[in-house]
C-alpha positions as CSV (number, residue, x, y, z in Angstrom):
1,X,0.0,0.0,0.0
2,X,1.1,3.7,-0.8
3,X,2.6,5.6,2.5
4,X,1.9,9.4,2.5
5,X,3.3,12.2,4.6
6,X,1.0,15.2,5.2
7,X,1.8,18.5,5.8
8,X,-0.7,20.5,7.7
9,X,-0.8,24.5,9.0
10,X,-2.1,24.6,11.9
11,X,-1.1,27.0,14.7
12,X,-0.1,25.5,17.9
13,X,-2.7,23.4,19.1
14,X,-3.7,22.8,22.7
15,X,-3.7,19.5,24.2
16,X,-7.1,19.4,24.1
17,X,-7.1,20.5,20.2
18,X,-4.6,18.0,19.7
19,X,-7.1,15.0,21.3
20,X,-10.1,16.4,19.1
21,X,-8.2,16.5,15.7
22,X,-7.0,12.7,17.1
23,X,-10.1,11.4,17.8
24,X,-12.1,13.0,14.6
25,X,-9.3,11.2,12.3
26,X,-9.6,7.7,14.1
27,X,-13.3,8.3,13.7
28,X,-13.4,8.6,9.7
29,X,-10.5,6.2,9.3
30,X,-13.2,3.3,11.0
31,X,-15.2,4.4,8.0
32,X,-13.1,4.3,5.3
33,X,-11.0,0.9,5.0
34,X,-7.7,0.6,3.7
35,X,-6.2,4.1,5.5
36,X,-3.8,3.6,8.3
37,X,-2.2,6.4,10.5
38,X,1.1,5.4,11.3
39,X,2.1,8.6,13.5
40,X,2.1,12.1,13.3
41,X,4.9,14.5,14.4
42,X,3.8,17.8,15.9
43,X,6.2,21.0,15.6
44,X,4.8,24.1,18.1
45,X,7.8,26.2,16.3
46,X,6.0,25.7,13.0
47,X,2.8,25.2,13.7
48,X,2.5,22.5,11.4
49,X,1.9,18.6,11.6
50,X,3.3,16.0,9.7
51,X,1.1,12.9,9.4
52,X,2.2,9.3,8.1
53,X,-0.6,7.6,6.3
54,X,-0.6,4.2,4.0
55,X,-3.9,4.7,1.7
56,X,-4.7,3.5,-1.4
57,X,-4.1,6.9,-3.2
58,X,-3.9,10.9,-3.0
59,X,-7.9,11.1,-3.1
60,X,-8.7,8.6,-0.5
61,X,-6.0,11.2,2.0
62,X,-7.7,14.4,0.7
63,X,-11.1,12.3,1.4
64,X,-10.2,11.6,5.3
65,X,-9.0,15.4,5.6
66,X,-12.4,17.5,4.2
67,X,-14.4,14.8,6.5
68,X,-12.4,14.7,9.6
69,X,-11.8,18.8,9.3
70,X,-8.0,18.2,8.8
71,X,-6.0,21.3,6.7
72,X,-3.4,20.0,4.1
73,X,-0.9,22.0,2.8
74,X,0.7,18.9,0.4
75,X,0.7,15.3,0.3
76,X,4.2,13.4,-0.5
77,X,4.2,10.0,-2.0
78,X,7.1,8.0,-0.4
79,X,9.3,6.5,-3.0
80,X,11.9,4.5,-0.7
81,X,11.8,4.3,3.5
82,X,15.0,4.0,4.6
83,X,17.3,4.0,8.0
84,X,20.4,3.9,9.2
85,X,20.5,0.2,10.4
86,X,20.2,0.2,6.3
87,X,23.6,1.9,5.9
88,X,26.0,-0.4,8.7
């Protein structure tokens, strides 16, 4: 399956913000099968979030964003994961 990274603008959230956005995400994911969120990392210094998805394509991550309220500022298709126990 296709892995995604997200972008998204959007301020610096509260803890409670945070939890919301969370738990309106899991909420559309149990209604649309075959998306997965791996993790998100959240930078305050930004104010952006960068999400990890596998989906089936583009559309079905722009679909979870407009129904779970979720800004996107881009969507990058990763080509190749790699690490550095890759590179010993």
């Amino acid at each position: 399956m296709p892995r995604y990274i997200i972008e998204r603008t959007v301020g610096k959230l509260t803890a409670d913000e945070l939890h919301a956005a969370g738990v309106r995400s899991n909420a559309v994911i149990a209604e649309m099968p075959g998306i997965v969120w791996i993790k998100s990392y959240v930078s305050d210094a930004e104010g952006k979030i960068y999400c990890e998805y596998d989906a089936p394509d583009e559309e079905s991550v722009r679909e979870h964003a407009r129904r779970a309220g979720l800004p996107i500022d881009r969507i990058s298709l990763v080509a190749l994961e790699v690490s550095p126990a890759m590179f010993a």
